[in-house]
N, C-alpha and C positions, 0 to 999 in steps of 0.2 A: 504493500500500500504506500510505502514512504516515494514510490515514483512517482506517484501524482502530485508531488510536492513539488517537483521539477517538470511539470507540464509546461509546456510552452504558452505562453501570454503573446496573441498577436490578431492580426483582423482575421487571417486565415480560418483560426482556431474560436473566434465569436461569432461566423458566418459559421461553421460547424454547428458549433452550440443553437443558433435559431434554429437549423432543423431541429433540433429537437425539441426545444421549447414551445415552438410554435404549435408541438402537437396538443402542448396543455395550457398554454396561455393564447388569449388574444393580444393582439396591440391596445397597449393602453393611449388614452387619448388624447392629443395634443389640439390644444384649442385658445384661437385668441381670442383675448380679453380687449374690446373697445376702450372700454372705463380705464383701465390699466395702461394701454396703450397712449391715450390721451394724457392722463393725470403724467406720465412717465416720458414722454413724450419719444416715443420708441415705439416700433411694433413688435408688440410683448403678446407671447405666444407662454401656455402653460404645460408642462406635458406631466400626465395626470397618474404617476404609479402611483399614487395614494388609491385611485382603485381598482389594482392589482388584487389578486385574492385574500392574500395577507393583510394589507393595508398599505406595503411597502415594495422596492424596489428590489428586495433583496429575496424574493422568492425565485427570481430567475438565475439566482445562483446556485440556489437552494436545489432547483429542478437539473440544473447542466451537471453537478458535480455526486446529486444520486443517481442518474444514470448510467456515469462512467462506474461507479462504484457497484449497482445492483447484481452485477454475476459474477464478483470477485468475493473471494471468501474471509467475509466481515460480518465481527459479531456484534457491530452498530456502530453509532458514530455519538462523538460527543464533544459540545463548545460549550463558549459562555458567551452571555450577551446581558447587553440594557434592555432588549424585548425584542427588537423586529427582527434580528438576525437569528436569533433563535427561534423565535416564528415560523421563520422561512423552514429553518432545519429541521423542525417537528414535525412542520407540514409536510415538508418534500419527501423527509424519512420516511411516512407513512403511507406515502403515496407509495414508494417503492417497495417497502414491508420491511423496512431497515428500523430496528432499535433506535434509539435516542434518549441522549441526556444532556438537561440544560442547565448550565450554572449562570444564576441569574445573583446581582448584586444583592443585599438585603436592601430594603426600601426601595425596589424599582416598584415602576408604573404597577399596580393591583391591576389595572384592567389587559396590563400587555401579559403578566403573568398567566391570567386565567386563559388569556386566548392561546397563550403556549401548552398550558395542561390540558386542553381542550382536542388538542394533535396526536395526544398520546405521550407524550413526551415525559421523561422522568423528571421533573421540576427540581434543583438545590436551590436554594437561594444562602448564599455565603459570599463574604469580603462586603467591604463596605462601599468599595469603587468595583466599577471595570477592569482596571489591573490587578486588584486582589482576587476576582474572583477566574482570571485567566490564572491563579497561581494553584486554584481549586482544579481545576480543570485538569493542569499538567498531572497531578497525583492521581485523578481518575482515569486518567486515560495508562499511565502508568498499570494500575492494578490492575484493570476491565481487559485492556488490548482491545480499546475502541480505536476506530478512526479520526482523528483528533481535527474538527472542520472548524480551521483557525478563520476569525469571520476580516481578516485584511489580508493574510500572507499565505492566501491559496488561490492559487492560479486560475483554477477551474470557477472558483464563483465570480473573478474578473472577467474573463472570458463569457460566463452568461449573463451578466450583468452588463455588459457591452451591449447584448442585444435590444435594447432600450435606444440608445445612440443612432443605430443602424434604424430601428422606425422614421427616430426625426429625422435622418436629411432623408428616406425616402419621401416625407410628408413634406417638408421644409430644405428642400437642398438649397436656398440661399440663406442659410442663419449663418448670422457676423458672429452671434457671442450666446454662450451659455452661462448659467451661474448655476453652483452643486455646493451644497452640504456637505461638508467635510470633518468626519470623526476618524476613521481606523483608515479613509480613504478609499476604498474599493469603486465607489462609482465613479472619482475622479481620476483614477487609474484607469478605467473601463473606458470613460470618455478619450483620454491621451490615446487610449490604443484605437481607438474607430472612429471618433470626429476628428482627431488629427493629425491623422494617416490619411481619410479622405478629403479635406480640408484645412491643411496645414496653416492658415491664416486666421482660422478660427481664433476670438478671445475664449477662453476659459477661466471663470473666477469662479472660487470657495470661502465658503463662507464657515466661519465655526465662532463659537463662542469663547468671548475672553478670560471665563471663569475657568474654561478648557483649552489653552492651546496651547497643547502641546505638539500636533501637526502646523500650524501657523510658525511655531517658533523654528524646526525644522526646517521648513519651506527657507525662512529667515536668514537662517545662519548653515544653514546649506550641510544640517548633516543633521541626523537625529538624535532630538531634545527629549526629555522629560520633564510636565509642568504638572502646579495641581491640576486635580479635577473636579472641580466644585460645579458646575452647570447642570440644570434640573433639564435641559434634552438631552435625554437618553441619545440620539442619533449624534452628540456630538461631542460626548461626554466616555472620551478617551484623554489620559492621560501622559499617551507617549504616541512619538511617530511609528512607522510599522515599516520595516524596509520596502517590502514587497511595492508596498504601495507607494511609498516615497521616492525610490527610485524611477519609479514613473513619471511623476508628477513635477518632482522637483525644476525641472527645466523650462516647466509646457504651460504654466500659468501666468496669464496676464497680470492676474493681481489674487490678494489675499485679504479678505473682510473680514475684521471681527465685530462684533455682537456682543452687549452688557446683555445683563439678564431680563431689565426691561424692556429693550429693543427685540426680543428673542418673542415674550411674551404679549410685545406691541402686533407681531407680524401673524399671530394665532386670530388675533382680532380682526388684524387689516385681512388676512385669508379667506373670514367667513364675510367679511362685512362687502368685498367687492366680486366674489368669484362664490359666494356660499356652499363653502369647502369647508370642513373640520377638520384642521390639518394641526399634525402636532409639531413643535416647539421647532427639530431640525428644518421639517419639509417648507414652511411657511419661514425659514430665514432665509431662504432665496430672495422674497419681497423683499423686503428690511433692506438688501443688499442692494436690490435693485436700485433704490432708492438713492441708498449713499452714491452711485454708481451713475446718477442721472445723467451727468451732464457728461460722459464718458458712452453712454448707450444711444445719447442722441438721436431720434431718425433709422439705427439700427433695428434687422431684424433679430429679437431676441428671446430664448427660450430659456425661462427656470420651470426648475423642477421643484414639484410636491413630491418628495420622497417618501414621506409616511404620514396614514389617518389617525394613527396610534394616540392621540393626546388623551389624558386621565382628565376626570371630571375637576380635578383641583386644578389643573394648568387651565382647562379654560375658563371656572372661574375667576382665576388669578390675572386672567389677559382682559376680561370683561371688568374687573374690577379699574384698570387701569382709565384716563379721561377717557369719555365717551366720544361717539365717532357718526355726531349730528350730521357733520359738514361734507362726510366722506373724504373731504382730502387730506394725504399723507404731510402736508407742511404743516397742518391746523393740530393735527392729532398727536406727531410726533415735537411741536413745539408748546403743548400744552403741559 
């Protein structure tokens, strides 16, 4: 099994991966927003994994890397996650009749917990971070002799998570610029390998929070960092860079946005309020970014992503609690 850890990362090997995907997923949907387009003055297009079967974008890694695995002789698989990568893995295990074990941080999302016990999946919840509970993880996999589906620094769920990229420029072959969420990095690894391989001019920016960047700091100083991890999105709310991903990424980015907590919490709001989406804290800091990003997006064709629906009943209370959003515009709201 440790050769699939050295699988090849490339467009070749994500146009592989569609075939297979496609036999379980649809295309999710990319769709521009007028309102959006106007207030941002760009033509802002959203492309919609939030609803993907999971909630997130990470089910099409989930699905590419149980299939290479399902007629190899494995007596299940097992990671850790904040919720949706685990998600994915529960799900996808079960689709193929593959075991699974999830170590989930203590105090993650209640609602993204139960929809992982919901897969089948053997639920831990241990460490108090993401990196504590990746150190659960290595001891289990040690004992079990599971296959260990590291959720940045496996090939194979780059490679199906790519096939997201391949939809938009069939739908949008003239987008100037994407914006992606970035925690352990895997979609913006997946984007480097297919939007800018086929369009090398492409902007690409990430977006993560400043209570979390520890990929921002990497990006920065051009080798990987470790930072705390205090940010309540789960999607972004890693505390260290990941090679796999970093090495991809590190060269191929326009620019790099960070996010307070309010700003995170602002864009939950601005998500539902112009596009009536319930998008959780990562997927909805593409807005936010856009935002900061305006007068750089100009007149551009541009696509963010809603990467996950996943938000808990406190986060949106907590983004509703913030000034209200009479005016609908992002200068009124974010200057209030």
């Amino acid at each position: 099994m440790e050769s699939l850890k050295h699988h090849p990362i490339s467009l070749f090997e994500v146009l592989k991966a569609k075939s297979t995907i496609s036999r379980y997923l649809s295309p999710s949907p990319l769709i521009r927003y007028e309102n959006l387009s106007r207030t941002l003055n760009c033509h802002l297009y959203i492309k919609h994994e939030n609803y993907n079967p999971t909630g997130s974008f990470k089910i099409r890694g989930g699905i590419n890397i149980m299939s290479h695995i399902k007629d190899r002789q494995i007596k299940g698989v097992v990671t850790f996650s904040t919720g949706n990568h685990g998600l994915s893995v529960g799900t996808s295990a079960k689709q193929f009749n593959i075991p699974s074990i999830i170590v989930v941080p203590n105090e993650t999302n209640p609602a993204k917990i139960q929809l992982i016990k919901d897969t089948g999946a053997n639920v831990i919840e241990a460490g108090n971070n993401f990196d504590e509970a990746a150190q659960v993880v290595t001891a289990l996999n040690e004992e079990k002799g599971y296959y260990y589906v590291h959720p940045a620094n496996e090939p194979l769920l780059i490679n199906g998570i790519g096939t997201e990229f391949l939809e938009i420029i069939e739908t949008l072959p003239d987008i100037d610029a994407i914006i992606l969420p970035l925690g352990g990095g895997s979609e913006v690894a997946a984007t480097v390998t297919t939007l800018k391989i086929l369009k090398p001019e492409i902007e690409i920016y990430a977006v993560q929070a400043r209570a979390s960047c520890a990929a921002y700091s990497s990006w920065k100083n051009r080798e990987i960092c470790m930072r705390n991890n205090g940010t309540f999105a789960g999607g972004l709310a890693t505390g260290a860079g990941y090679e796999t991903t970093f090495n991809l990424y590190k060269d191929a980015l326009a620019d790099f946005i960070l996010l307070d907590e309010a700003e995170i919490l602002r864009g939950i709001a601005l998500a539902a309020h112009y596009t009536h989406n319930m998008v959780e804290g990562a997927g909805s800091s593409t807005l936010m970014a856009a935002w900061k990003l305006k007068e750089r997006l100009a007149g551009k064709n541009v696509v963010l992503q809603f990467s996950g629906a996943n938000a808990s009943a406190a986060e949106i209370k907590a983004a509703y609690r913030l000034p209200a959003l009479e005016t609908g515009e992002f200068s009124n709201t974010l200057q209030r």
